[in-house]
C-alpha positions as CSV (number, residue, x, y, z in Angstrom):
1,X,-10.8,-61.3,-65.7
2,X,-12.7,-64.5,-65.8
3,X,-10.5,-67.6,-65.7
4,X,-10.4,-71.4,-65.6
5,X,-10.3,-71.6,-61.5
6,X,-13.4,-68.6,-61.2
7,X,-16.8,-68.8,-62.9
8,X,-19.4,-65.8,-62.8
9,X,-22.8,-66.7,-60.9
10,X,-26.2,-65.2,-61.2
11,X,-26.1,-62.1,-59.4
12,X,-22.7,-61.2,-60.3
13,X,-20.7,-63.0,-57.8
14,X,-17.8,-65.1,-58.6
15,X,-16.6,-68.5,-57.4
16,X,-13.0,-69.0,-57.2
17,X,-12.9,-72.8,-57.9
18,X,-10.2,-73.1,-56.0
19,X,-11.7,-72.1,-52.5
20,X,-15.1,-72.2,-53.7
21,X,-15.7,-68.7,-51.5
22,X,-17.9,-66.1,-52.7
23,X,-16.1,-62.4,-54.0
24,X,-17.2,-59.5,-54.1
25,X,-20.4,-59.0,-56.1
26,X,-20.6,-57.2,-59.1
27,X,-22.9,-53.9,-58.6
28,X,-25.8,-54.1,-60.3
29,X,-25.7,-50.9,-62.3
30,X,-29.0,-50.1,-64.4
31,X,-28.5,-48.2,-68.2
32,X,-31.2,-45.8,-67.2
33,X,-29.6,-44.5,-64.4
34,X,-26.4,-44.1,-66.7
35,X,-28.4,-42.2,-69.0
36,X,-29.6,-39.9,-66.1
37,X,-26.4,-38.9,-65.1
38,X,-24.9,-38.1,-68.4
39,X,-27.8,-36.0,-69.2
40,X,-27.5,-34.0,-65.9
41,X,-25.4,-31.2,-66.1
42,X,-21.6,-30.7,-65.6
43,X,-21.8,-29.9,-62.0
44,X,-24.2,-32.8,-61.2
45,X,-22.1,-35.8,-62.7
46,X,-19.3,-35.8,-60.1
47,X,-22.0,-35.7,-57.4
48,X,-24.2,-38.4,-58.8
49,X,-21.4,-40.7,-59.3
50,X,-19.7,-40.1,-56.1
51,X,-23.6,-41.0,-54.0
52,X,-24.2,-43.8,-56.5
53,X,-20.7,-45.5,-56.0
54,X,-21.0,-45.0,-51.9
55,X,-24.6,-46.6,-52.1
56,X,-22.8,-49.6,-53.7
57,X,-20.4,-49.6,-51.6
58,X,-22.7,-49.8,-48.6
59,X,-25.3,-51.7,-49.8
60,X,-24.1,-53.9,-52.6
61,X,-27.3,-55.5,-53.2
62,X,-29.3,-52.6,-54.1
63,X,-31.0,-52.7,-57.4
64,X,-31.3,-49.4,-59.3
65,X,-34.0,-48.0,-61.3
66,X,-36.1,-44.5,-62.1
67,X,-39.1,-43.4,-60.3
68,X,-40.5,-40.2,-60.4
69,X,-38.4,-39.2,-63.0
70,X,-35.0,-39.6,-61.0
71,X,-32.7,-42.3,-59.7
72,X,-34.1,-44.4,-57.0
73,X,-32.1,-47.0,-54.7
74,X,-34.4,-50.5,-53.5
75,X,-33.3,-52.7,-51.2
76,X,-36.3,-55.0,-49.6
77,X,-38.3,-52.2,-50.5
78,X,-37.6,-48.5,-51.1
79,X,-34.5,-47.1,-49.7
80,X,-33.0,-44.0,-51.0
81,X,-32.7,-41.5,-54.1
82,X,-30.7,-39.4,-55.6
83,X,-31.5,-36.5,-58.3
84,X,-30.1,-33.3,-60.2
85,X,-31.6,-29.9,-60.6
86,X,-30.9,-27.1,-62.4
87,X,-28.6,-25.8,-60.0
88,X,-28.0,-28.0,-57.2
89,X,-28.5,-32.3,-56.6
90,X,-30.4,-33.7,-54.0
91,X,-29.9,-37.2,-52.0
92,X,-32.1,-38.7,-49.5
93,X,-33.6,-41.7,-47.7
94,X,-36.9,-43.1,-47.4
95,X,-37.1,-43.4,-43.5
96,X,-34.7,-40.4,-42.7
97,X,-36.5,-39.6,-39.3
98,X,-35.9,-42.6,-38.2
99,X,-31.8,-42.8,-39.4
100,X,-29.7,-42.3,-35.8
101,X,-28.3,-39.1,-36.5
102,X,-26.4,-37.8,-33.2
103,X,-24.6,-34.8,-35.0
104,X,-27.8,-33.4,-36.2
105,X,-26.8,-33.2,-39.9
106,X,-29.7,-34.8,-41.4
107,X,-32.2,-32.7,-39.3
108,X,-29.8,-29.6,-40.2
109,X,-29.7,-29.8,-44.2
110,X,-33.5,-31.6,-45.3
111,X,-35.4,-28.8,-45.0
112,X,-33.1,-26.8,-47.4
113,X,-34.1,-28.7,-50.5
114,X,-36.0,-32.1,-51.6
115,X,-33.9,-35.0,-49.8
116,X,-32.0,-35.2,-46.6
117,X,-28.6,-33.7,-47.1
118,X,-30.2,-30.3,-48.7
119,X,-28.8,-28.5,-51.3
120,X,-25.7,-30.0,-53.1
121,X,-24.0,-28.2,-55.5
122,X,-20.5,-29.8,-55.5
123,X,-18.8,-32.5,-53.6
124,X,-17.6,-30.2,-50.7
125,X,-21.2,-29.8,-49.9
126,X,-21.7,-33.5,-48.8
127,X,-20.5,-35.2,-45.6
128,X,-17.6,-37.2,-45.4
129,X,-17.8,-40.7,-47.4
130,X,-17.4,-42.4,-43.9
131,X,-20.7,-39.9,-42.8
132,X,-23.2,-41.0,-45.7
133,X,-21.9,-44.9,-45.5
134,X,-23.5,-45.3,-42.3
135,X,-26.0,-43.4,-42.7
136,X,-26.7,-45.6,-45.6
137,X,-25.7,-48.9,-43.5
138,X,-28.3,-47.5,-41.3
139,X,-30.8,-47.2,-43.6
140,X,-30.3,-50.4,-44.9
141,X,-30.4,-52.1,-41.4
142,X,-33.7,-50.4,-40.9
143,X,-35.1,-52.5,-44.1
144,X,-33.3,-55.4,-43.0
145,X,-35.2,-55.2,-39.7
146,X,-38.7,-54.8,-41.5
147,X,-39.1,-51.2,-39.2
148,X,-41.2,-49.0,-41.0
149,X,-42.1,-45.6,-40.6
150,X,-44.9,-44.7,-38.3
151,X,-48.3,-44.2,-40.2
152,X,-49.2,-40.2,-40.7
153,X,-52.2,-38.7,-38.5
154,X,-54.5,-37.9,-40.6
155,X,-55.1,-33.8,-40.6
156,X,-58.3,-32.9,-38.4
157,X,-60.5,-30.6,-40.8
158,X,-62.2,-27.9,-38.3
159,X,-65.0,-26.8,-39.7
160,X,-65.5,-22.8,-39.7
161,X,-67.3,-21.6,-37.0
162,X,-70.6,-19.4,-38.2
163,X,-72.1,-17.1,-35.9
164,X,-75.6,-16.4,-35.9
165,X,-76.5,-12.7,-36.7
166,X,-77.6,-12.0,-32.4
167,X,-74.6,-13.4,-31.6
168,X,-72.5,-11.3,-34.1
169,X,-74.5,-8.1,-33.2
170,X,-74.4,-9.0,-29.6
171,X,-70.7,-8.8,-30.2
172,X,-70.5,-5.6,-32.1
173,X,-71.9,-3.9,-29.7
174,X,-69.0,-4.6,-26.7
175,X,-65.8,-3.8,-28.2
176,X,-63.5,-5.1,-25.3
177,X,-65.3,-8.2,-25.8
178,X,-65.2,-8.7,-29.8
179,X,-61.3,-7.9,-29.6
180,X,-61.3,-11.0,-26.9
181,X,-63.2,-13.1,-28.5
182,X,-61.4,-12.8,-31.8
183,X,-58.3,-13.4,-29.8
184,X,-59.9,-16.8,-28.7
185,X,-58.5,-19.9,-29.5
186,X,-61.0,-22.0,-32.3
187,X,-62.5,-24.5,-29.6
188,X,-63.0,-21.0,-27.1
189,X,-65.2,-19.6,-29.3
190,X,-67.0,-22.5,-30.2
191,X,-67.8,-23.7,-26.6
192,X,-69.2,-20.3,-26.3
193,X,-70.7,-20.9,-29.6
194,X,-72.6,-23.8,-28.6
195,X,-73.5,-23.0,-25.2
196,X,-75.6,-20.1,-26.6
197,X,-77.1,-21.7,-29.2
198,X,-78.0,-25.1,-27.6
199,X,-80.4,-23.5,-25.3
200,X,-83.9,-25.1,-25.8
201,X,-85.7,-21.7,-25.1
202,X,-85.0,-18.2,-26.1
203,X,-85.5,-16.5,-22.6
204,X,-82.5,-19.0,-21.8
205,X,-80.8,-18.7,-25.3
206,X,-80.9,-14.5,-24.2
207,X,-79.5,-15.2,-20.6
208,X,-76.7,-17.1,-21.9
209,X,-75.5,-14.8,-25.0
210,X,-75.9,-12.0,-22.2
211,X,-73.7,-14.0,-19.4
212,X,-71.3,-15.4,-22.6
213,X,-70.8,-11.3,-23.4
214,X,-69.9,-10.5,-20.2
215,X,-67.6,-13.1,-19.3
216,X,-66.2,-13.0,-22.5
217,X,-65.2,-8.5,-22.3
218,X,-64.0,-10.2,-18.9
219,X,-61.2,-12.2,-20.6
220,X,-63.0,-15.5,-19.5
221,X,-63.3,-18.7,-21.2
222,X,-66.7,-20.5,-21.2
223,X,-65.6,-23.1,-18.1
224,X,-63.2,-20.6,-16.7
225,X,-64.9,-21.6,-13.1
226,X,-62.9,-25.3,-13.9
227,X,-59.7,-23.6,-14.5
228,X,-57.3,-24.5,-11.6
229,X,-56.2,-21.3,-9.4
């Protein structure tokens, strides 16, 4: 209740005019996150509001909104989200791999579902309140500290290895050494690949596919003379 001695500030804080200290914010709930949870089904609700009122509770300057179609969580940039499913809810954070997490829970329930505490179907499937507050304090430190999460290597596209028709037929003919040489790892077979079919004349070009056959029925690997003993 507002009175004469307290004044509401932008932000939802309140001045006491007395002491002219700070109280508790206000959180800073958003109508379309409302709308999300009542539209979730009967299961989901409890969970929703339970994750919602810890993330205030944590973090009470998080601003709410919908992204992606479900309930996300921003504070100096994005932090976590929360969202129901036909039959189970989902919570997680943006930087989970990098939230300390000495009992392994995180790392145990995000590959069940979307999120990091896996499939939630009811409040006995999440972690004690204590358990998600810091990992949500943690989270939140992390933006607070400006760490971000380590930028993704890029996947290396191999391109598929073609074998000319002597090679193939040179193959065909030594069984011991096509099962091998199937058996090869991808850069295996192309050393050999390349060694063959680098040669600059075709008396060596012949040599070589005829050494590479032999050494390959052989179990060897094109620089198997480099291998340490």
């Amino acid at each position: 209740m507002v009175t004469q001695e307290s004044r509401p500030l932008t932000g939802g804080f309140f001045v006491d005019n007395r002491t002219a200290k700070k109280i508790n914010p206000m959180p800073a709930m958003n109508k379309k996150v409302d709308a999300y949870i009542a539209k979730s089904a009967d299961f989901a609700r409890p969970v929703l509001q339970h994750l919602r009122k810890l993330v205030h509770a944590a973090c009470p300057e998080v601003a709410e909104n919908i992204k992606w179609s479900f309930p996300c969580f921003d504070y100096k940039g994005p932090f976590c989200s929360m969202a129901a499913f036909k039959g189970h809810c989902s919570f997680g954070f943006w930087k989970t791999a990098l939230i300390p997490d000495p009992k392994g829970i995180l790392s145990a329930r995000r590959d069940e579902a979307m999120g990091s505490l896996g499939k939630i179907t009811g409040i006995h499937d999440l972690p004690p309140d204590k358990t998600i507050i810091g990992f949500i304090k943690a989270a939140k430190k992390l933006n607070d500290e400006g760490i971000k999460l380590p930028a993704r290597k890029k996947a290396v596209v191999k391109e598929p290895l073609v074998l000319p028709g002597y090679f193939r037929s040179a193959l065909q003919k030594n069984k011991k050494a096509t099962a091998v040489f199937e058996a090869f790892s991808y850069s295996q077979k192309k050393e050999y690949l390349q060694w063959v079919t680098e040669a600059k004349t075709e008396t060596t070009r012949l040599s070589r596919l005829q050494t590479a056959i032999e050494w390959i029925a052989e179990g060897k690997i094109r620089n198997w003379k480099y291998q340490k003993k």
